[in-house]
C-alpha positions as CSV (number, residue, x, y, z in Angstrom):
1,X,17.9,26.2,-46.0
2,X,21.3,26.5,-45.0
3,X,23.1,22.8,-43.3
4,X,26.3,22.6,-41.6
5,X,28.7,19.4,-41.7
6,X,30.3,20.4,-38.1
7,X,27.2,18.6,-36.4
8,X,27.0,14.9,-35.6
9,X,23.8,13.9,-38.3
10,X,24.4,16.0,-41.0
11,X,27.7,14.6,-42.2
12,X,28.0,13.9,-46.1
13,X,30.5,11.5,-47.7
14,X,28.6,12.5,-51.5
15,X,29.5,16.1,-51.3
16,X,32.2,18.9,-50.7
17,X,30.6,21.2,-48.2
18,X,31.3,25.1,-48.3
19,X,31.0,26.2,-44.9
20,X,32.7,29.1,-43.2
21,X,35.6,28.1,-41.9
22,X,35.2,27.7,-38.0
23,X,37.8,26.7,-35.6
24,X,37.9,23.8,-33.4
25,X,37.0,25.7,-30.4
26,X,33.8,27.0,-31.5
27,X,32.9,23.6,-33.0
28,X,33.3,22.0,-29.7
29,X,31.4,25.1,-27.9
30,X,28.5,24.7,-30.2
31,X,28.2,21.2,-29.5
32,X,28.5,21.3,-26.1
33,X,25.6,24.0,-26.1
34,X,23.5,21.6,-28.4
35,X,24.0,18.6,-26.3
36,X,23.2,21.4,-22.9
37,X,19.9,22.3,-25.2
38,X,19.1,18.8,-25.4
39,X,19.8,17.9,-21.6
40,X,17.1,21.0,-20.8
41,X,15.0,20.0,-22.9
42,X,14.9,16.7,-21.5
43,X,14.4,18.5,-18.1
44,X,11.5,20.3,-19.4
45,X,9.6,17.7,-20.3
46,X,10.3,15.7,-16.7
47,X,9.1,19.0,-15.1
48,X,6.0,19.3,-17.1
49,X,5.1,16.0,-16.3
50,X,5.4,16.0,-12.6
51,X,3.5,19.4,-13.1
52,X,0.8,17.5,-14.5
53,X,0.5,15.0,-12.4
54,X,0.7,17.7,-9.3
55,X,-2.0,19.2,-10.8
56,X,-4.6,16.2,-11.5
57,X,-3.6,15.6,-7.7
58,X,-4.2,19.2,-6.3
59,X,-7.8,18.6,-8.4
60,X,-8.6,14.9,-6.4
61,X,-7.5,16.8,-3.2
62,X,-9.9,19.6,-4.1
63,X,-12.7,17.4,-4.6
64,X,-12.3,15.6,-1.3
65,X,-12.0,18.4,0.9
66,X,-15.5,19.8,-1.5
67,X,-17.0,16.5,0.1
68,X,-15.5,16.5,3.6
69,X,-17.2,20.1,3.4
70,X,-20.3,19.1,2.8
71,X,-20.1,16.0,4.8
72,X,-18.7,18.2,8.6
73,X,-22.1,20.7,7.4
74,X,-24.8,18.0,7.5
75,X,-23.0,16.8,10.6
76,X,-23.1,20.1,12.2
77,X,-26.7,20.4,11.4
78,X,-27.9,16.9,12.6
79,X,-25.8,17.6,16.0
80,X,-28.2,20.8,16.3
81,X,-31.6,19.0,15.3
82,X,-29.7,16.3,18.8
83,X,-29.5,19.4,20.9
84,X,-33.0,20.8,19.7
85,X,-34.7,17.4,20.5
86,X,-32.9,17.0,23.9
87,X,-34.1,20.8,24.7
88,X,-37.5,19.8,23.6
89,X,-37.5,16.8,26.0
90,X,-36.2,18.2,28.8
91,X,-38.5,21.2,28.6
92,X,-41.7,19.0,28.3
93,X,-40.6,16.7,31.1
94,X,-40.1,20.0,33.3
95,X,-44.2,21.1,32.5
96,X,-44.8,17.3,33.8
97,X,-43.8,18.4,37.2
98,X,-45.9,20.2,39.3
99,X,-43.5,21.9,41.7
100,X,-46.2,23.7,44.2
């Protein structure tokens, strides 16, 4: 395992590190990409959490419109079983008549 002294935690006051020698301009680059990595990271977890939560809401919205479906079907068929009684009844009421 190899550590570094050029980032924030791993700094020693015990021992003389032997790192390559690195100039101040990639220090600063390197940290600035750890502290970007971090920032993503961050993001990442945000967006995988709203993406949860979208989905446990996509799966309540699928539910409801499962019983709406089923709910606008038995509608549909009581509305025939209306129009099938009122056919009946106005058919019967029609032999009732004696139109000669």
């Amino acid at each position: 395992m190899k550590i570094t002294s050029w980032t924030s935690g791993n700094g020693c006051n015990y021992f003389e590190w032997a790192d390559d020698v690195i100039c101040e301009h990639a220090k600063e680059v390197i940290c600035e990409q750890i502290e970007k990595i971090e920032a993503l990271s961050y993001e990442l977890a945000k967006s995988k959490k709203r993406e949860k939560a979208v989905s446990m809401k996509a799966e309540k919205y699928k539910k409801n419109l499962n019983v709406l479906s089923v709910c606008l079907a038995v509608s549909w068929v009581i509305i025939g079983f209306y129009i099938v009684m009122i056919v009946a009844i106005v058919l019967s009421s029609y032999r009732g008549w004696d139109c000669t």
